[in-house]
C-alpha positions as CSV (number, residue, x, y, z in Angstrom):
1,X,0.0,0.0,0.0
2,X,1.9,3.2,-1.3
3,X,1.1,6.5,0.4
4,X,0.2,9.0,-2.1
5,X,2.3,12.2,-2.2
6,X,0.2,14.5,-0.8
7,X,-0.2,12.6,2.1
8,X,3.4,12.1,2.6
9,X,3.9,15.8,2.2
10,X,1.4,16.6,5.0
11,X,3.4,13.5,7.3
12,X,7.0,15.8,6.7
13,X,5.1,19.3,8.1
14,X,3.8,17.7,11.1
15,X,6.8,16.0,11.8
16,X,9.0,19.5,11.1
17,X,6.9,21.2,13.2
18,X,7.2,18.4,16.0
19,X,10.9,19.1,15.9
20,X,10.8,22.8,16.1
21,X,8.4,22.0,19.1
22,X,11.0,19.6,20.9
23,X,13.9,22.3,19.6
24,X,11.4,25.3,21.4
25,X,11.1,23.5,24.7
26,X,15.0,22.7,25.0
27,X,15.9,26.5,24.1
28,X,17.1,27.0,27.2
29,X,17.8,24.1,29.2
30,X,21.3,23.3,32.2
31,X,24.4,23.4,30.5
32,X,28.2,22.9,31.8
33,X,30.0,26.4,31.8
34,X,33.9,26.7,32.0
35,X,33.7,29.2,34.6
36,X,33.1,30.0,38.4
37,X,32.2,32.9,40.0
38,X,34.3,34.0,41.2
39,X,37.0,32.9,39.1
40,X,39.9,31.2,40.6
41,X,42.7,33.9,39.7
42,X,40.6,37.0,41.1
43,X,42.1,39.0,38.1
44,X,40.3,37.4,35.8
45,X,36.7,36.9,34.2
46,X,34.3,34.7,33.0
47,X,34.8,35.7,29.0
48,X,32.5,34.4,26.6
49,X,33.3,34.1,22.8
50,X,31.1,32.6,19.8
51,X,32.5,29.3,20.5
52,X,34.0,29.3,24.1
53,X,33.9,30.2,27.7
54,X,36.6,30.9,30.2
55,X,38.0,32.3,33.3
56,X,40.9,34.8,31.5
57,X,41.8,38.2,31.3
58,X,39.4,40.3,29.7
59,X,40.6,42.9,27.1
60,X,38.8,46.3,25.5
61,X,36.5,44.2,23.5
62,X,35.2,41.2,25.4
63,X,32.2,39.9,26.8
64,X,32.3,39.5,30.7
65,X,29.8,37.2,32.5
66,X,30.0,38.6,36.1
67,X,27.2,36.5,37.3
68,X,26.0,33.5,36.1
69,X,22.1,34.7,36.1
70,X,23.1,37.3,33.9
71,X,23.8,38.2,30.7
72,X,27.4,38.7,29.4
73,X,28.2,42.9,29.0
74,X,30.8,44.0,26.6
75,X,33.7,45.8,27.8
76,X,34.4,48.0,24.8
77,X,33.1,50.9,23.0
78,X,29.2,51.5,22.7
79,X,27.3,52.3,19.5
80,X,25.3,55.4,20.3
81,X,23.6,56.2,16.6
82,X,20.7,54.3,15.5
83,X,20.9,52.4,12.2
84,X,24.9,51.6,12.6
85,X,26.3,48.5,12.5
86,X,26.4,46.9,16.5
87,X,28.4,43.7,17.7
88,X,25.7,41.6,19.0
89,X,26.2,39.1,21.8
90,X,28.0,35.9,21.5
91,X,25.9,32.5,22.4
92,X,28.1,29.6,22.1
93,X,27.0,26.3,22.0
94,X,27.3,24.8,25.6
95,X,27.3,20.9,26.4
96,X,24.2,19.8,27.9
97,X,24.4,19.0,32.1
98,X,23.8,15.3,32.5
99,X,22.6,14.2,36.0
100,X,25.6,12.0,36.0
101,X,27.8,14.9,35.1
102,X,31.8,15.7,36.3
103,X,32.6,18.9,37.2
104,X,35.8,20.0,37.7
105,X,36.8,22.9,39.8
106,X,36.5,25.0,36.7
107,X,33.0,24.6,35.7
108,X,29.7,25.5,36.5
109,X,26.3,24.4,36.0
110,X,24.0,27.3,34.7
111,X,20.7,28.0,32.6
112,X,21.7,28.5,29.0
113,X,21.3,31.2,27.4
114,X,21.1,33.5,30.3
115,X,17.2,33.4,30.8
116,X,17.6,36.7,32.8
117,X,13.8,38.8,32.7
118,X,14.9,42.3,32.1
119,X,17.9,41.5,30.4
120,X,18.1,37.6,28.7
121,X,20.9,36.6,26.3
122,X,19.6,36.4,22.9
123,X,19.6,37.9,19.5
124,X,18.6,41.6,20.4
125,X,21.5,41.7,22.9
126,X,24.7,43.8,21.8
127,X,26.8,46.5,22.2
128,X,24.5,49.1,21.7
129,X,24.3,52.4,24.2
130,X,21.0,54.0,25.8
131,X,17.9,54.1,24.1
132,X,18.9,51.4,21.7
133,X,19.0,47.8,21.2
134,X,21.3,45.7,18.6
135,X,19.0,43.6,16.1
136,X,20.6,40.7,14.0
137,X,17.7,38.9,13.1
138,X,15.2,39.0,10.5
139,X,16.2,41.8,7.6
140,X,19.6,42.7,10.1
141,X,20.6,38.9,10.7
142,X,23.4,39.4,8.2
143,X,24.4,42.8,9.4
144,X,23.4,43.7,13.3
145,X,22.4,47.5,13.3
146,X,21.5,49.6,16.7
147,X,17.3,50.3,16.4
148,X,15.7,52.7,19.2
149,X,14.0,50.9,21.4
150,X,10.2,50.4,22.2
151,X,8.0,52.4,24.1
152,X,5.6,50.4,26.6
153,X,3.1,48.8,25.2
154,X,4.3,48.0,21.8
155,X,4.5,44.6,20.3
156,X,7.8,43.0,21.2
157,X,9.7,39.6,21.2
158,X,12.8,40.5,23.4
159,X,12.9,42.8,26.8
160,X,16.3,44.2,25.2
161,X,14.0,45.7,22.5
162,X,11.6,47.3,25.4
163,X,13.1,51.0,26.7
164,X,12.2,50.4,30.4
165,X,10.9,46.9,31.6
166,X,10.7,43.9,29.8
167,X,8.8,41.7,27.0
168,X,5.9,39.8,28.3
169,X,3.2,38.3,26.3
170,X,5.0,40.1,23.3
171,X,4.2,43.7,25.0
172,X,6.6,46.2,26.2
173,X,5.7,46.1,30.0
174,X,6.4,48.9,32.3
175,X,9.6,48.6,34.9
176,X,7.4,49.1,38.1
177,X,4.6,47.1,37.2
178,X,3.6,44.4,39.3
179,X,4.2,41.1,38.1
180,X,3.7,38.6,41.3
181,X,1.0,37.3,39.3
182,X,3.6,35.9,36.7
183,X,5.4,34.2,39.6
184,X,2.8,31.5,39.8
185,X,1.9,30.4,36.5
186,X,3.8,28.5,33.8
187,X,4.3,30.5,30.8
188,X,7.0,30.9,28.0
189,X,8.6,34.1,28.0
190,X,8.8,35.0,24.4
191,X,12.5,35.2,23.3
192,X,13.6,32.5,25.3
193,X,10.6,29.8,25.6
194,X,11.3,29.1,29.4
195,X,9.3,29.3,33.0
196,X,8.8,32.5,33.9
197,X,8.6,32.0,37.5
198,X,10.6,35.0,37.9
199,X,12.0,36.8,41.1
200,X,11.2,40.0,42.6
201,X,14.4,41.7,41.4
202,X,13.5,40.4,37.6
203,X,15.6,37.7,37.9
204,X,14.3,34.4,36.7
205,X,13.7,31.5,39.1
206,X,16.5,29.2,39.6
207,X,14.9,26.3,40.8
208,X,15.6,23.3,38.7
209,X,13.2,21.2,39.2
210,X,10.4,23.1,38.4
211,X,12.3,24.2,34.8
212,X,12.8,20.4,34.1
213,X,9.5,19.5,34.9
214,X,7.6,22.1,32.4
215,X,10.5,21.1,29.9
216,X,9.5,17.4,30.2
217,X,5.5,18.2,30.3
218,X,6.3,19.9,26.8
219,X,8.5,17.7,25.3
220,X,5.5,14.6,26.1
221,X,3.0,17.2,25.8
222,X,4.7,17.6,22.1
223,X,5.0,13.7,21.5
224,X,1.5,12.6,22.4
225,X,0.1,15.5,19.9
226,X,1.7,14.5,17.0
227,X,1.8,10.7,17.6
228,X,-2.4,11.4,18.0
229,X,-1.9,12.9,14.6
230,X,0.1,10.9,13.1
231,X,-2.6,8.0,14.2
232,X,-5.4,9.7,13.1
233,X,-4.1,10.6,9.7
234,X,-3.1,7.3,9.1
235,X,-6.5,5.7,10.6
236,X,-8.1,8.0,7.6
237,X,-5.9,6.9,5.0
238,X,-6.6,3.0,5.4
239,X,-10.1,3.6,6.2
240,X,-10.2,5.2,2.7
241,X,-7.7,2.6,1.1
242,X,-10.1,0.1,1.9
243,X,-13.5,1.9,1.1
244,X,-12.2,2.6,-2.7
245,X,-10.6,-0.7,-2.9
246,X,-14.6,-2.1,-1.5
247,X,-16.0,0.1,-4.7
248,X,-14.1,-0.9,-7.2
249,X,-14.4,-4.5,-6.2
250,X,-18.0,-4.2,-6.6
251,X,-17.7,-2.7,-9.7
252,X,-15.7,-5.5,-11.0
253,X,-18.4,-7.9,-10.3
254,X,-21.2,-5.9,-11.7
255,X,-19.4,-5.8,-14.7
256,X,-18.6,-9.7,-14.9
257,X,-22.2,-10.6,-13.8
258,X,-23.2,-8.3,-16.8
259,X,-21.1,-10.2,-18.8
260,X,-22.0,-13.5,-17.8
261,X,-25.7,-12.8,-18.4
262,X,-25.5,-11.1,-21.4
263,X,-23.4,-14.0,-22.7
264,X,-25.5,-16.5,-21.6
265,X,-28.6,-15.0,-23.0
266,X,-26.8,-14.9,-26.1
267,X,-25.8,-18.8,-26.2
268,X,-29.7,-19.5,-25.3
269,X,-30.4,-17.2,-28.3
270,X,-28.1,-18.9,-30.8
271,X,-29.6,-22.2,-29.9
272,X,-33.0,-21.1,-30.3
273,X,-32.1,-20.0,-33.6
274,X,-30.4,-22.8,-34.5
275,X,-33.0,-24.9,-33.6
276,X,-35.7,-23.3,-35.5
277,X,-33.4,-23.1,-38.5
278,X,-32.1,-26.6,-38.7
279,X,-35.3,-29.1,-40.0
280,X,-33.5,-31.9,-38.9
281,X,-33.6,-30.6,-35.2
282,X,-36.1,-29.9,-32.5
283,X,-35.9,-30.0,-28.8
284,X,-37.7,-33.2,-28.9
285,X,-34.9,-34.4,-30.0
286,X,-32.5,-34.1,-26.5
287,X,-35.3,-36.1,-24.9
288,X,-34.5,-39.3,-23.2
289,X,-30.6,-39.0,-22.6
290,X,-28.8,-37.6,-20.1
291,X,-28.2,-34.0,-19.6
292,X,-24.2,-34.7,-20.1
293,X,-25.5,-36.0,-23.2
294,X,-28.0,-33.8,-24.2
295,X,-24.8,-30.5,-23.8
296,X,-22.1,-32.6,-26.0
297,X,-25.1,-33.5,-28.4
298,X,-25.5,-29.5,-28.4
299,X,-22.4,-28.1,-28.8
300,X,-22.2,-30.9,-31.4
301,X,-25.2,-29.6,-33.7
302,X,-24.0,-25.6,-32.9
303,X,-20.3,-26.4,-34.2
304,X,-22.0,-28.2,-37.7
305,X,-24.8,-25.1,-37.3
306,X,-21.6,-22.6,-37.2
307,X,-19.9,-24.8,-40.3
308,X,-22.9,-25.1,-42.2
309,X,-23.6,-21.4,-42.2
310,X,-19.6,-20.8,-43.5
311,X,-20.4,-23.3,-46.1
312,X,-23.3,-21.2,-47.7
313,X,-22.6,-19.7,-50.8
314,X,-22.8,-15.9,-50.9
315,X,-26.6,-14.3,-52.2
316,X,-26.5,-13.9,-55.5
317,X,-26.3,-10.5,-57.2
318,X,-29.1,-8.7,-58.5
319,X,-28.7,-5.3,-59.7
């Protein structure tokens, strides 16, 4: 049974949008750092690059973890002019924290990227002075460019984008606004798809169970949706397999019972014919022997019939 292409089509978005899904919910999730806090040599910092972290020596133009529930700032130069090109924040790719996991004295375990309210580690985060924010996604992913940033109340999908606050529901929220009612329900924060039981200093909640317990709810949550799916589409399929197979079956015996009748009422024709064509014949003839007989006397008298009739000379002309 072949799937037809449409239907295989439909099976490849579901399933692409079950990975985006799975890749949504583990956005942010306990990684291994290679720093501490504070750093073993006092001198140095915990410097993160596009590909690394490490307690070193930080230079004009790094960026400096000083804590690790919060961002990374950058120790150089700001951009101050809107619509110039800005260095956005690096976010290098951190190996996952295992339960089983070996730290050495070096390492950390933290929430990655920085899930921070006010301030989270993500693609609006740059070097960028007051009043602006560095964009590198969307039209500026190639080049990063400072934009002003957003009053309260506009639409948002970053708190770096929002001038005083932070992003909530994708809406600039005001800095003094009360937001104890966030603390105690479960609900994605729009740039970085986490738990937003969050702290009265804006902080995000650190407590690790409850982060790996709505990551796990959404990763099943995510499985048993499109397994459900994927069930019912292909419940619908066979279901519709077998009802066109059912049709054309019974149009396959229509057509063969037509057939048969219409070639048996043409056999019973031809013998009647026969019959009252050939003088020597009647049916009062087949009486008195078996009905084996009686069909091998038949198709006897119908094979000279059909001879006889080749045997006849054409009519003669007559103009």
């Amino acid at each position: 049974m072949n799937l037809p292409q449409y239907l295989i089509l439909l099976l490849t978005v579901i399933f692409s949008a079950f990975i985006q899904k799975i890749n949504a919910a583990l956005e942010i999730q306990y990684s291994i750092i290679n720093c501490t806090w504070p750093c073993p040599d006092n001198d140095d910092s915990c410097v993160i690059t596009s590909n690394s972290t490490s307690c070193q020596k930080a230079d004009d133009n790094s960026w400096v973890m000083s804590s690790p529930k919060k961002a990374p700032a950058y120790t150089g130069a700001t951009v101050s002019i809107d619509l110039l090109p800005c260095i956005s924040a690096p976010i290098p790719q951190l190996p996952v924290a295992k339960d089983d996991a070996n730290l050495t004295d070096e390492q950390t375990i933290i929430k990655w990227p920085v899930p921070n309210l006010r301030r989270p580690l993500d693609n609006y985060l740059g070097n960028c002075g007051h009043g602006l924010y560095c964009s590198s996604s969307g039209e500026d992913s190639q080049t990063p460019v400072c934009r002003p940033k957003l009053e309260v109340g506009s639409p948002c999908t970053s708190s770096n984008q929002c001038s005083a606050g932070y992003c909530y529901d994708n809406i600039c929220h005001p800095k003094n606004e009360d937001i104890s009612t966030a603390r105690n329900e479960t609900h994605s924060h729009t740039t970085t798809n986490v738990n937003s039981n969050s702290h009265s200093s804006g902080e995000w909640s650190d407590n690790a169970n409850s982060s790996m317990s709505a990551t796990t709810v959404k990763i099943l949550a995510s499985v048993f949706g499109i397994l459900g799916g994927l069930a019912i589409i292909v419940f619908g399929f066979i279901m519709w397999h077998r009802y066109r197979r059912r049709k054309v079956d019974n149009n396959l015996q229509a057509t063969d019972n037509f057939l048969r009748h219409e070639s048996q009422d043409k056999e019973e024709q031809f013998a009647t014919d026969f019959l009252s064509e050939n003088p020597h014949r009647t049916v009062d003839s087949y009486n008195g022997i078996s009905p084996s007989t009686q069909q091998s006397q038949l198709q006897t008298d119908l094979r000279n019939y059909h001879e006889y009739l080749l045997n006849q000379p054409p009519p003669s002309y007559r103009p």
